[in-house]
Every structure is written in C-alpha cells, then in structure tokens.
N, C-alpha and C positions, 0 to 999 in steps of 0.2 A: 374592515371586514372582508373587502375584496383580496385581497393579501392575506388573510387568515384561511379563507378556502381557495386561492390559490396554493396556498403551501400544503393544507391538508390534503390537496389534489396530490399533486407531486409527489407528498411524503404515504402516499395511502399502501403503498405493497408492503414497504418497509413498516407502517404500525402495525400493519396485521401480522409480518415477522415477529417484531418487537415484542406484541403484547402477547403472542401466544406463544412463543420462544420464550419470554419472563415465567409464565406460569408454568410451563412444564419445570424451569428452575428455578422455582419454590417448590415445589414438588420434590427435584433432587436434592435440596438442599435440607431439606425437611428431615427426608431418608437418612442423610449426612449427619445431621444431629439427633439424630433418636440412637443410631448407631452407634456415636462418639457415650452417650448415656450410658448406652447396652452395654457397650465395652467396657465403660468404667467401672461401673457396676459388676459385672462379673470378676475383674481381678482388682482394680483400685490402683492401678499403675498407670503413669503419664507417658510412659515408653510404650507402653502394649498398645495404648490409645495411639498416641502419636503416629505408630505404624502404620494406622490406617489411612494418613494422610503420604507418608512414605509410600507404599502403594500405589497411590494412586497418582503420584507426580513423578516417578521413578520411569515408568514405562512412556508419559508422556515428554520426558524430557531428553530420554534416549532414542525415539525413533521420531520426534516431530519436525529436526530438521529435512529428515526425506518424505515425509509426509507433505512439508506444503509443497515442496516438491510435484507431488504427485495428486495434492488437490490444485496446482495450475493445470494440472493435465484432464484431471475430469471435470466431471459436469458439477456445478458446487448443488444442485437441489437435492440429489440423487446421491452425493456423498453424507450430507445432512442426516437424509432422510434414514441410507443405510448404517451410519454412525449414531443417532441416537436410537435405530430400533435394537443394536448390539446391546446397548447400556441398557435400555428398558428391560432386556432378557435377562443381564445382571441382577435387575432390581425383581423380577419374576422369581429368579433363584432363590436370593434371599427368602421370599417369601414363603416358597415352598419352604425351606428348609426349618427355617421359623414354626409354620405352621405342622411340620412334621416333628416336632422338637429335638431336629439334628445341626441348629445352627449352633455353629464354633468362630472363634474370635479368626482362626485359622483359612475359614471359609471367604469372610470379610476382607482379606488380604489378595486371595485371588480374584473375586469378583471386583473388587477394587481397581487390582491392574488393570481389567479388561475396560474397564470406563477410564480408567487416563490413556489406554491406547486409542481408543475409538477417538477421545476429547483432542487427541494430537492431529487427528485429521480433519476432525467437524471447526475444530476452532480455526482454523487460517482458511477455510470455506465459506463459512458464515463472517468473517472478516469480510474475504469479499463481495463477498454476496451484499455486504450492506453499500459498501464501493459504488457496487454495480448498481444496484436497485435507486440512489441519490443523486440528485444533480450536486456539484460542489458545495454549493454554499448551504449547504445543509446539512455539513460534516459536524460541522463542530456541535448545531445542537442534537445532533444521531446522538455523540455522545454523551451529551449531557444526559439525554435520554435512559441510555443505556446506563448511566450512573445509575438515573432513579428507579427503575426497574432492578437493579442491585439492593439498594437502601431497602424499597420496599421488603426485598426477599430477607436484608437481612431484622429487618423491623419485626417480620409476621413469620419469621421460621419459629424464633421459641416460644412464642406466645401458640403459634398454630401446634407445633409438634408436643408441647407439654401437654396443651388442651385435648387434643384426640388421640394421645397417651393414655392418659389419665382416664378416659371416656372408655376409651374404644381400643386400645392399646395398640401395640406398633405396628402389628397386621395393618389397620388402618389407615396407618401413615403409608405405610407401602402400596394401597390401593389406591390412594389419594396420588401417590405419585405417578404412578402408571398409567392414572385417569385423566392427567395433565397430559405423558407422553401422549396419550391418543389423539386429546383436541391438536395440540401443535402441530402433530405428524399428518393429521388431516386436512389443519389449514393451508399447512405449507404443500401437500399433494395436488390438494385441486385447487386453491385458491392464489395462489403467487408464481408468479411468473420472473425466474431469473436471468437476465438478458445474458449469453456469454460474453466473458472476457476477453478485450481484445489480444490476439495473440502477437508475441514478440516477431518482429522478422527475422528469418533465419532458424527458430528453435526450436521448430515443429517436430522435428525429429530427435534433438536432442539426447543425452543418455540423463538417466538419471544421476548419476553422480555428477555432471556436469550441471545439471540444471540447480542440485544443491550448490555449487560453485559458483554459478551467477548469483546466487544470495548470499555467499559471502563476500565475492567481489565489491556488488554494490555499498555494502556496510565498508568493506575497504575504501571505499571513495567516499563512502560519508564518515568520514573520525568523528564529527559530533555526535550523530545519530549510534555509529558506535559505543563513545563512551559513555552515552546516556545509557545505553542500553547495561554496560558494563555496571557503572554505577547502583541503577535501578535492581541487578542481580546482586548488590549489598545488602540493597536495603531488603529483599527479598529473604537473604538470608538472617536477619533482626527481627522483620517480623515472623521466621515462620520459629525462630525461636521460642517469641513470644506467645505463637498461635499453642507451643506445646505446652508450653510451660502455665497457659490460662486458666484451664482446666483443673489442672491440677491445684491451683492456687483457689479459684472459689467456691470449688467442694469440698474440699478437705480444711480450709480454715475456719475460725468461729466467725460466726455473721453469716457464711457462706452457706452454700448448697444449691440444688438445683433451681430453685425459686431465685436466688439470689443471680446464679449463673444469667438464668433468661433473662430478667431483668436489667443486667448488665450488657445483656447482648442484644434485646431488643433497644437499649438506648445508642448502641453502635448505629443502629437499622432507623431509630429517629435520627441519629445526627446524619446519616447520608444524605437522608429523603431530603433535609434541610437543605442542603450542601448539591445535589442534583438538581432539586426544583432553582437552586440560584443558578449552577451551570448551564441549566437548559433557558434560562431569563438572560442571562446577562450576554451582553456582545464578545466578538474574541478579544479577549485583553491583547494590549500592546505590546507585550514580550511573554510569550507562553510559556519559556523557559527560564523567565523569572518568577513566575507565578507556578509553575512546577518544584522552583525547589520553595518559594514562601510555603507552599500549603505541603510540602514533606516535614520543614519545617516546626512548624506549628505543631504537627500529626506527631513524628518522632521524640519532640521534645516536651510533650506536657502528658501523655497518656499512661507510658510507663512509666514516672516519677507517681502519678497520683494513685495506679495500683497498686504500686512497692509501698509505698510508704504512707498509703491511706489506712485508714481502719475500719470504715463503714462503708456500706453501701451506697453511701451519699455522695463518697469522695470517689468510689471507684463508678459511678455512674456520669461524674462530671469528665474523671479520665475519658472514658468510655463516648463521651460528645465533642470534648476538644480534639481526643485523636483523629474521628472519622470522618468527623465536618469537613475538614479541609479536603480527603480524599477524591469524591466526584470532580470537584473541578479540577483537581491533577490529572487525572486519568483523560477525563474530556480534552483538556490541553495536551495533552501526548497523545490522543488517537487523532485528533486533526493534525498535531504535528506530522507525525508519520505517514497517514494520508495523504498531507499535500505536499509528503517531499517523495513518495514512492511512486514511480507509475504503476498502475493496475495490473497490467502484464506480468508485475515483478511481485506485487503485493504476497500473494501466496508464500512463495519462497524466502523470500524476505523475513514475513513472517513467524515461518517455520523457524530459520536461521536464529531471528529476535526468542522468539519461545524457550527454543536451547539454552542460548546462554543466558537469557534474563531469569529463568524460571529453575538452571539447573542446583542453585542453591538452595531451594525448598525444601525437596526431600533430606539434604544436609540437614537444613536448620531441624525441622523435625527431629530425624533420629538424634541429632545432637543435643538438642530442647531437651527431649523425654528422657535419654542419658543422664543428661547432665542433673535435672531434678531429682529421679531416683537413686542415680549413684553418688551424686557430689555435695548438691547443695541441701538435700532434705537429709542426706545422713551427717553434715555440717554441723547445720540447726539443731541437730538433735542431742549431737555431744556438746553444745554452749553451755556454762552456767547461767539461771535466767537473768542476771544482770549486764552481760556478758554486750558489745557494740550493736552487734548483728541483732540479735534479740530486741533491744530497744530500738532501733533501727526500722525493722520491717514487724517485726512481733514473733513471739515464738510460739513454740506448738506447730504441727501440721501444716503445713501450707507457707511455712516461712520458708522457706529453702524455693520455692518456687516466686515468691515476691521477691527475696534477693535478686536472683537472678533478670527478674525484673525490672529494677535499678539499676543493674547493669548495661544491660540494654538500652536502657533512657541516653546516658552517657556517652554507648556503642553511635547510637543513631543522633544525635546530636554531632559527632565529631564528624560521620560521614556528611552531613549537611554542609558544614566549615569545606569539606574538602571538595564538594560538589562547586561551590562556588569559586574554586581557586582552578579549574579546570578550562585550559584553555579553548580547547576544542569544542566545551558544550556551550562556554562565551560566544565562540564562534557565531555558533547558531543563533545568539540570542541578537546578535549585530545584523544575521541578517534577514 
C-alpha cells in the first residue's frame, strides 16, 4: 500500500495529463469517425474517404522534422496548449459549416491538414512533457498506460459516435468533442506544472537547421534505433493500406455495414484495453526488442488473413482481437526503449526526425489503399466469373476487391517480420 501511494504521488501530474489528454482524444477520435461515415456516405468511394487520412499525415510528416526542432526550443505547456486550441478551431469550423448546410468533403481536407500540422508540434511536446513530468522507472508503465487510454478510445469511439449519431446526430459529436478540448486545455492551464528541459550545452543559440541535424546525427550513431525506425515505416505502410482498404470492405460487403463496421472496431478497442491493462501489470520484459517483433508478429500475421478470408462477423471480430492484442505492449516496449536510450535534451528533435521517417508512409499507404480498391482490385472482382479463384477465395460481390487486397497484406507483413529478425543492427540492440 505504501508503494501504491508512493507511486501515485510521483505519478500524480502525469494522470491528470493522461486522463484528461485521453478524453479530449475520444472526443477527436469520435469526430474522426463520424467524418470517415459522412464521407462515405456521400460518395461510396475508399479513395475519397482515404483522403482524409492523407490530409492529415501529409502536413504532419512534412514539417515535423523542424518542428521538434522548435518544440526543444519552446516551452512544451504553451506549445500543447496553443496546438490543440488550433485543432479545436478546426473542429468549431466543421461545425459551423455542418450546421449552415455548406459542409463539403472538400472542406474536410483543409481542415484536416490544419490538425496534422498543429499534431507535428503538440506531438514531440507532449512526448516530453511525459519525460519530464516522471522519474525513470515509471516509463515503461507511462506507456502501458498510454496504451490503455488508446484501447479505451478505440473500444467506446463507435459505440459512442453511432450512439449520438443516431440520437443527436453529428453536431453532437462535434460538441462533445469540443467539450473534452475544454476540460484538457483547462486542466493542463492551471493544474500541471511542466518542469523545463534540461538544455544541451553549447546549443542555446543554435540554427534551426542545425538543430534538425543533431536529430539525425544521433539516429546516425544509433543504426539500431535507426533501423527500427526504418522498419516500423514498413509496417506503417501495410497497415495504413489496410486502414484504407477496411472500410470499404465492411460496408459495402453482405454481412457488413455500419453496425457490423463498429462492432468490429469496438473489438480492436476490447483487444487493446486487454493487451494495455497486461502492459501497464506486467514488469519490463528481458529483451523488449524481442517482444516488439513477437507482438508485430502475432498482429500482422493473423488479422488480415481472418478479414480476407472470413465471411462473418464472427471470424472478422476474432481478426480484429488477435491483431490488436498484441499492439499496447509493442508500443509500451518501444516508448521506454527510446526513452531510455535518448537524452531529454535531444528527445524533441529526435523525435521529430523518428515522426518523419517512421510515419512518412502513411499518407502513401492511404492514397495507395483507396487507389488501389477503386481502381484495381473492386474493378478485378467485378469482371471474375463467379466461380472464378479470387471469388471463392475472398467472395464475390462488393467488398471483394477490398478483402483481396487484404490477403495480401497478411503475406506483405508477415515477410517483413522474417526480415525484421534477420537485421543485424536491431539484434544489436536486443544484445544489449
């Protein structure tokens, strides 16, 4: 018991971050998937929707290297505070727009940029900000933590946004989110205290192109931490494939629809919760870099097989729990990794530099995802005879052309695994 409120002493700035940073994102996330709906619904295309995710990683994956940059340079409460009140004004716009009946799928694309530019700065701030706020040995469950505040949000987005959909319709959703930006932005104004970073000697003055430079530097003198990074920008690109290509696959197929959709995605959001509550329990495992690729493993190799090639809800609910389980503890394993091999000084930059490259494949895989369904694989499907491989394979009709490609990808991420393990440099790390 003495050790339990010890720790909740120590950890107390950081839950009040934690917990009221999580709600505001359910709240964004919320937004995010009512949107992804909106969208579909108005034109029925996986590219038009997909965009929307394009959007929004495009801007943050083009300026985030100078960004952390420039969040080692400022104050990280006040970068937070003025990056998510940009976003919140995004999600204000929507609403007007909404509410004056002149929102356009078109609109959703610029407001969109405007939250991955802001996210390119809040994000490597609030990195450190959790840094700074913990004494070490409290890393590794920050992250588990940070998992299960994930899970949850992905557990209660489509249960929450169908519900007050359907109730109250998407206005609703939008004031609900807004209503979250407020509680965070107030807890974090007067209630948390972020110690500064201690600063590098020597770099006070630095330029900024130089100060991007010490962040690739460092990843030059770490090759493993490199090529994890490298690596993880694969798999990045497989799942945002997948991320396109989902949608379109269980709305438009038989069985499917949006009931079906949430239900599949609220079981991503139980298999986290599962998969974080273990993270945040369990001690650091003895090689975290074994246990980073077992649990991509596991995730890559059973999730997409059981979408392509399931045929109920039953089977793509099971996909849907063996993929994401594994996730939290991956992620918690790579954020204490990096933590305690980066000094705080450097964190920011570092992490901008990691953003870049590990995140530059998303907006790829998107545009590429929603391409590739509309123009390849659903006009495929559609010219088969119905007895034809592919057809018996994934099933024909609607939605096949998007399950192919979904088997593919099982195979795609599966072989990066094999190759993840053959990589000597990320062995390196795991040796020491």
């Amino acid at each position: 018991m003495n050790n339990f409120k010890r720790g909740l002493h120590d950890m107390g700035p950081f839950l009040l971050l934690w917990s009221t940073q999580a709600l505001s994102g359910l709240g964004s996330a919320m937004t995010a998937y009512a949107l992804v709906l909106w969208s579909y619904g108005q034109h029925g295309s996986a590219l038009r929707t997909a965009l929307l995710m394009v959007c929004s990683y495009t801007p943050y994956v083009l300026v985030s290297v100078f960004a952390g940059a420039l969040s080692d340079r400022w104050d990280k409460k006040r970068t937070m505070l003025c990056c998510d009140g940009l976003a919140a004004a995004g999600t204000l716009a929507v609403a007007v727009l909404l509410h004056t009946g002149r929102l356009r799928v078109g609109h959703l694309y610029l407001i969109n940029a405007l939250t991955g530019l802001m996210n390119s700065v809040q994000q490597p701030a609030s990195e450190v900000a959790v840094t700074l706020l913990l004494p070490e040995k409290y890393y590794q469950r920050a992250g588990g933590l940070s998992q299960l505040s994930g899970s949850v949000t992905t557990l209660l987005t489509p249960l929450l946004t169908t519900a007050v959909m359907g109730l109250w319709g998407m206005g609703a959703v939008l004031a609900l989110d807004l209503g979250s930006f407020a509680i965070a932005a107030l807890a974090l104004l007067f209630f948390i205290h972020i110690p500064p970073a201690p600063a590098a000697p020597g770099r006070q003055d630095e330029s900024l192109l130089r100060a991007v430079g010490q962040g690739l530097a460092y990843l030059r003198r770490e090759p493993g931490l490199a090529h994890m990074i490298l690596f993880l920008a694969a798999v990045n690109l497989v799942s945002s494939l997948y991320e396109a290509a989902f949608p379109a696959m269980l709305l438009s197929r038989a069985g499917g629809g949006e009931r079906v959709m949430g239900l599949v995605s609220s079981t991503a959001g139980l298999a986290m919760l599962a998969g974080s509550l273990l993270a945040a329990a369990l001690p650091a495992p003895g090689s975290r870099v074994r246990t980073i690729w077992l649990c991509l493993f596991i995730s890559l190799g059973t999730e997409n097989f059981l979408l392509a090639f399931g045929r109920s809800p039953g089977a793509w609910c099971l996909g849907s729990f063996l993929g994401w389980a594994p996730i939290p503890l991956m992620n918690a394993c790579m954020s204490a990794l990096f933590r305690l091999r980066i000094p705080a000084a450097l964190q920011g930059r570092v992490y901008a530099v990691r953003n870049c490259l590990q995140y530059f494949t998303i907006p790829l895989g998107y545009f590429l995802g929603g391409l590739a369904v509309d123009r390849v694989f659903e006009p495929y499907m559609a010219s088969l005879a119905p007895g034809a491989w592919a057809a018996r394979l994934v099933g024909a009709g609607r939605g096949g052309g998007a399950a192919l490609l979904l088997g593919l990808l099982g195979f795609a991420g599966v072989a990066l695994c094999l190759a993840f393990r053959r990589d000597r440099a990320i062995r390196a790390l795991e040796d020491e």
